[in-house]
N, C-alpha and C positions, 0 to 999 in steps of 0.2 A: 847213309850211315851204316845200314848192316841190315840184317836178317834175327827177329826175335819172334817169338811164341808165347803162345797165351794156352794156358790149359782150364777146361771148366770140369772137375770132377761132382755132378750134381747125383742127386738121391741115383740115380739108374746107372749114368755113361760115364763115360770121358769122351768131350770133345778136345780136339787140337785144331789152332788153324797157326800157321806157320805166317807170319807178313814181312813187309820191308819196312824198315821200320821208322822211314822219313813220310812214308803217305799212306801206311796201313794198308795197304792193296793185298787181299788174304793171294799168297803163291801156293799153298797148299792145305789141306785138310786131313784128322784121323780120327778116327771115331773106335769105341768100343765100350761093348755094356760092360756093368757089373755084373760078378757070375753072385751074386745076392739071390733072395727071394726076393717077388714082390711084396713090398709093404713092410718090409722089417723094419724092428723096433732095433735092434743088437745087429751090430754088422764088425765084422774083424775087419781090422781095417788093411790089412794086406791086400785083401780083393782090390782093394783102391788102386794100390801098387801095381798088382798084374793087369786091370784093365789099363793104368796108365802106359803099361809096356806095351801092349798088344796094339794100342791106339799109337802108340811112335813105332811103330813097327816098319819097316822097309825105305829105315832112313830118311825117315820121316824129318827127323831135327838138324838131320845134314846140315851142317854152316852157320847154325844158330849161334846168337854169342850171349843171347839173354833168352831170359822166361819167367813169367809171370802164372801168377799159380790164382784161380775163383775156386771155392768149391760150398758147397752145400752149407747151409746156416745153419746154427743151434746142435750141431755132432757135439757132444763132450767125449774125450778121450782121457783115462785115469792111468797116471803113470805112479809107478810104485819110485822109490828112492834111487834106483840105479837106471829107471829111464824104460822099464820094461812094462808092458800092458797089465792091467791089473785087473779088469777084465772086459769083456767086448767093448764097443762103442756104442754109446746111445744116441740113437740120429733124430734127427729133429722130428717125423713125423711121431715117434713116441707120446704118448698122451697119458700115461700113469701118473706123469708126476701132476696131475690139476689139485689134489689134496695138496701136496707140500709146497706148489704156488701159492696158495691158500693160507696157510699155515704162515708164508715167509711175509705175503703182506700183514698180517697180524705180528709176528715178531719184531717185525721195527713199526710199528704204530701206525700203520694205515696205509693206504693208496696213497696219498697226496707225501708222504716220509720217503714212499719209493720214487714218486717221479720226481723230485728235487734231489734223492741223491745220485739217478742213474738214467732219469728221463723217460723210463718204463716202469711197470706195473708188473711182477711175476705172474708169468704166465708159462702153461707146463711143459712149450717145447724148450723154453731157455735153458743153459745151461745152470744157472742159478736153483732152479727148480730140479734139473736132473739131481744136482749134488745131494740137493734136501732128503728130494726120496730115496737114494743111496745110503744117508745117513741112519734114514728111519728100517727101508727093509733089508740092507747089505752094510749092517756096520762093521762087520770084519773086512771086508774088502773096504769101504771107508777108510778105518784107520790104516789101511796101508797106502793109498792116494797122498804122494807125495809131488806131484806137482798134475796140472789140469791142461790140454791143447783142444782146438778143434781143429775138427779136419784139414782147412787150410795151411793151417799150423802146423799142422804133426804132416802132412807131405811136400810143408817148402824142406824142415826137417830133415825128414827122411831124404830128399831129393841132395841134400849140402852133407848126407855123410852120419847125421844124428849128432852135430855138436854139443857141446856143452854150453852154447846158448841157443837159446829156442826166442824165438819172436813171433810177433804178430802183426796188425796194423790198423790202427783204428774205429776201419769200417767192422771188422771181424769182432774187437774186443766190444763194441758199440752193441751187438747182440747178446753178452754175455748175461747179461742182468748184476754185474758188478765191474762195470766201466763205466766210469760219468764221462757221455760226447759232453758236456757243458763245461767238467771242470780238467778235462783231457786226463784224467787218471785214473787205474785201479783203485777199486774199495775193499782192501784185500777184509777189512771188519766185516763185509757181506758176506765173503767167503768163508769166513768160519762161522757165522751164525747157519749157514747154509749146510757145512759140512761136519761141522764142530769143533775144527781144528784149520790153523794154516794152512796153506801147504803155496809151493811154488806156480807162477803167473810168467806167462812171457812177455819178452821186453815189446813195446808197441813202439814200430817204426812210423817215420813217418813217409807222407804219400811218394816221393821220389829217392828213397833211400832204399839200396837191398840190401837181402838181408845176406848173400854172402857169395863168395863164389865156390864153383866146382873143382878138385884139383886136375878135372882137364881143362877150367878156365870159361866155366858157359857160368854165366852172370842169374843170379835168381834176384827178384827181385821182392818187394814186401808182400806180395801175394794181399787177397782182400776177400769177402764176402760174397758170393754168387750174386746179391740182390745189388751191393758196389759194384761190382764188377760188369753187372748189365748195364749199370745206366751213366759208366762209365764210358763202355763201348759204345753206347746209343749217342753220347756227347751231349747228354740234359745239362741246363747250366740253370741259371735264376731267371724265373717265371714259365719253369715247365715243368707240368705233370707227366706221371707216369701211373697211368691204368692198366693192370694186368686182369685182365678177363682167364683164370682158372674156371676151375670147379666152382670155388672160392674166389676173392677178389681183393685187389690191394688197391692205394692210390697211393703216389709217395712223391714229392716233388722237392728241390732241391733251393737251402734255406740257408741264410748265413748266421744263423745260429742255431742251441740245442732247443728243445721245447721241453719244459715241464709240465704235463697234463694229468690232474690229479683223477681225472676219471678213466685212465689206461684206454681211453680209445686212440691216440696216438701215444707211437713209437717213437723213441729221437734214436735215431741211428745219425752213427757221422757219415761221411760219404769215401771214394775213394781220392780226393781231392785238395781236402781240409775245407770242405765246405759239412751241411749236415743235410740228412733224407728222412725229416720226417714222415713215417708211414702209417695209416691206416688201413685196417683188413676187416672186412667182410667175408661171411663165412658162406653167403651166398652168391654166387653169379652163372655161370656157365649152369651151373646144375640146376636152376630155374630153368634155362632154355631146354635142356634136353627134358626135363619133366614134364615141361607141357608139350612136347613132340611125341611123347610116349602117349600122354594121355591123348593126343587129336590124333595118335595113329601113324604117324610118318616115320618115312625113312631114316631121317635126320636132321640136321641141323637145317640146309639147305633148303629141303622143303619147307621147313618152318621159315624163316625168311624171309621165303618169294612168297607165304600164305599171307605172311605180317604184310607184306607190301601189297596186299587188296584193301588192308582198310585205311583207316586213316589217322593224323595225330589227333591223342586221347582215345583212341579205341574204342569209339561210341559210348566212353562212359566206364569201359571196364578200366578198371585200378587191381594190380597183382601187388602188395607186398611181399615179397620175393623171401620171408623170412624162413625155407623149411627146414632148415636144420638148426634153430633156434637163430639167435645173430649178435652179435657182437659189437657191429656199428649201426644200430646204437644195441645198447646190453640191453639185450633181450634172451639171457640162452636157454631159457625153457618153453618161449611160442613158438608159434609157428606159422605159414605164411597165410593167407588171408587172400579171397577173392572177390571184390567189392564192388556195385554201381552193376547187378544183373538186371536187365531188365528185357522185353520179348525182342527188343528191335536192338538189343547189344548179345542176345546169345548167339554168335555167331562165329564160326573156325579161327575164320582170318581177326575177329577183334581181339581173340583170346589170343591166337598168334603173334600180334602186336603188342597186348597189354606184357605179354614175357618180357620182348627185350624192352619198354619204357618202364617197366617194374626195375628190371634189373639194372638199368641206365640209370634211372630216379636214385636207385639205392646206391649206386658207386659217386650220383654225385650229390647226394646227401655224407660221402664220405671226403669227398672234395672240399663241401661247406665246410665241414671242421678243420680242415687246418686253413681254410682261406679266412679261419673267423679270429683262427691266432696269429695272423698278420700273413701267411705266405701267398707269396703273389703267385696268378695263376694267369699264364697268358697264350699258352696252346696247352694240348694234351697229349700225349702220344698214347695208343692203345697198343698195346701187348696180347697176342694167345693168338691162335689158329683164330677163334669166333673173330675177333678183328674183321675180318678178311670178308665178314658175311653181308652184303648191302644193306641189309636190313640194321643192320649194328650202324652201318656210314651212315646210312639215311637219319636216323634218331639220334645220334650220340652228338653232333655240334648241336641240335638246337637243344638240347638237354645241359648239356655242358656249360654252352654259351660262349664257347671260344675256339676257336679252329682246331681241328683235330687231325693227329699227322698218324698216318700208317704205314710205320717201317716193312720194309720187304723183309721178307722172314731170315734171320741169319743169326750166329751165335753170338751174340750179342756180351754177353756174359767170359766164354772165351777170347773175343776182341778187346773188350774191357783188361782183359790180363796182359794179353802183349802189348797193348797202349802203356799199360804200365813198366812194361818189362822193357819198349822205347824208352819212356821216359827214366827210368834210373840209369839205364845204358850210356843216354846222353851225359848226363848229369857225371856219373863215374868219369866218363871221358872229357867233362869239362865245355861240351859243347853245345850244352841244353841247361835251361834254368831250373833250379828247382822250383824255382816259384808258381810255374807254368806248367803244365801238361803239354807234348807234340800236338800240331793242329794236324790228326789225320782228315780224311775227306771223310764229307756227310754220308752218313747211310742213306740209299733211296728210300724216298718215302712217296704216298701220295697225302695230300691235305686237303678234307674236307672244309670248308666254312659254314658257319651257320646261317650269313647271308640274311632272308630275308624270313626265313622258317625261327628264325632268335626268339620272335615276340609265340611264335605256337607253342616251344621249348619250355619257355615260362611260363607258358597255360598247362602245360601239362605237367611240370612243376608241379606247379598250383594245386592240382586235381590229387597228383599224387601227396603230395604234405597234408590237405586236407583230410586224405581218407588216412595217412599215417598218427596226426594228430586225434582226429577221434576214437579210432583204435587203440593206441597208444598214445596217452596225452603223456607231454612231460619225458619222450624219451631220449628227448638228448637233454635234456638236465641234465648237469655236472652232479657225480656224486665223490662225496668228498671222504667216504669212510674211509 
């Protein structure tokens, strides 16, 4: 059928991968950072622009005839009335606004108000919470915010000319904290409780519609969210998880409807698909692992590992809740983690070794139980992040899990996600693809663990770990309803 492109503009780079666009086969690659700082809160979003240049550099896009746009989650961009910046961008890792999330679930009447009308709970990288804090420390700039984009947004935009309509596409508006995935619509009354005033929203396409063409004729297509956009190109469908092993940690698995959860431990995000991704995050994972490498002394990850794999499952006893930067699933965000079950014949390298990653495992699939407890089926897992790739992660994670666990060969997953998209409008524009459907490109490589015969250990160690979480923290995944 042709040759399309997928772009992932995430917090750092831009990736490009160029493919065919009847079997996804990547023909080429571009890459190039952000000239940003690390770690900004405020980013001009031009920088976007020239990394996106520099990454299509040396004809790179040659004979494309579509493109699909991922980029970075929860950016808010504030446009004054004639479409001009109003001022920087506030990109998702920004964390000021936790007061005015604060503040916005108490304006409409509690947790359980927000997840009924938007399937999330304010929280401060959302866009919803940027606006508040806006309102409260930059009211002059406030009232000049006449219409709101993120980043996906403001560069399919930019990319079509800067028309006078601006879009979106569900996965994206799904993050905002004033888009119901449940009832498919803007809540533009959040946005002014938010802001204190209207202001303009863009139109939300839907999954096989673009949003427009080039006047040299290259097809964009609705673009989507970095997090849509990975687990679009991964090809998750219903009864698969997706665990992203960060710093931090996610589980998000792919649901045919929205989820209302009045205690904000899941997200309802829609998908890129018209399916939905409920998600929950964990503010611990990776960064358990390297904490305890630091404290036994090692080089790294690796060493740690091959130590874990001297001992044995349950770790003679040691139990790690992994909570050290407070935690989130379950709401906990003033403890801290906790190291249990010492005793002479468990103090030992390799059990602490171990206790890391079945802490960390235990905790992502204590993140797993909750949304398998609101009905989403779970029938493999795929793991995500460089630690993926650690044996010591293969060896523990099925019988923890309890269901076969697939490890995708590392690739831009997120960028594929976009030209699968930028295929499928292509098709559809040209009459020769369903909307109803997405192109079947071919499966990423994976390898799949089983949990096999170690199932019944996985649940013992379960066991061990609920136990030492319940007495420590009784009651903490109680629903709370305020």
């Amino acid at each position: 059928m042709g040759i399309v492109a997928g772009l992932d503009s995430s917090s750092e780079y831009t990736r490009i991968v160029v493919c065919d666009a009847d079997t996804g086969a990547v023909l080429r690659q571009g890459y190039a950072p952000h000239p940003v700082e690390p770690k900004s809160t405020e980013v001009d979003p031009q920088v976007w622009l020239l990394s996106l240049g520099e990454a299509a550099g040396s004809g790179l896009l040659e004979s494309v005839q579509a493109i699909g746009v991922s980029a970075q989650p929860h950016g808010l961009i504030p446009l004054d009335a004639q479409g001009a910046l109003v001022r920087p961008a506030l990109v998702g890792n920004d964390k000021r606004a936790q007061v005015a999330a604060a503040d916005l679930v108490d304006a409409l009447g509690g947790r359980r108000a927000w997840a009924e009308a938007v399937g999330s709970v304010p929280q401060a990288p959302q866009p919803v919470a940027k606006l508040r804090w806006l309102a409260r420390t930059e009211p002059e700039a406030a009232r000049r915010i006449a219409a709101v984009l993120q980043p996906h947004d403001w560069l399919v935009w930019q990319l079509l000319g800067r028309p006078a309509r601006r879009t979106t596409d569900r996965g994206a508006a799904s993050g905002t904290g004033f888009w119901s995935a449940g009832a498919g619509a803007w809540r533009p009354d959040l946005v002014e409780i938010a802001l204190g005033h209207p202001c303009a929203l863009p139109e939300v396409l839907g999954p096989a519609e673009a949003a427009g063409t080039t006047p040299e004729g290259l097809l964009i297509s609705a673009g989507t969210g970095e997090t849509m956009a990975a687990a679009f190109g991964l090809g998750v469908g219903v009864g698969d998880a997706v665990v992203s092993l960060g710093a931090s940690g996610s589980v998000m698995a792919v649901h045919h409807e929205a989820l209302a959860d009045p205690s904000g431990m899941i997200t309802s995000f829609a998908d890129a698909t018209g399916m939905h991704l409920p998600v929950v995050h964990t503010l611990n994972a990776v960064r358990a692992l390297r904490g305890t490498a630091e404290l036994l002394g090692l080089a790294d990850l690796a060493e740690l590992s091959a130590l874990a794999l001297k001992s044995t499952p349950g770790s003679s006893g040691l139990v790690l809740l992994p909570y050290l930067e407070g935690e989130r699933t379950p709401q906990l965000p003033h403890t801290a983690g906790t190291l249990s079950g010492l005793r002479r014949e468990s103090m030992k390298p390799e059990h602490l070794a171990r206790a890391s990653f079945e802490g960390m495992l235990c905790s992502l699939a204590d993140a797993l139980d909750v949304l398998r407890g609101r009905g989403v089926e779970v029938r493999r897992v795929f793991l995500l992040g460089a630690a993926a790739e650690l044996p010591a992660v293969q060896a523990v994670a099925p019988a923890v899990f309890g269901v076969p666990v697939v490890v995708p060969q590392p690739a831009d997953y997120a960028a594929l996600g976009a030209a699968r998209q930028a295929a499928w409008a292509l098709g559809v524009a040209r009459g020769t693809h369903s909307p109803a459907a997405p192109p079947a490109w071919q499966a990423a490589s994976v390898q799949v663990f089983e949990p096999g015969e170690e199932a019944a250990v996985g649940q013992a160690v379960r066991q061990q770990y609920r136990a030492t979480r319940e007495q420590i923290h009784p009651g903490a995944f109680t629903e709370t309803l305020s």
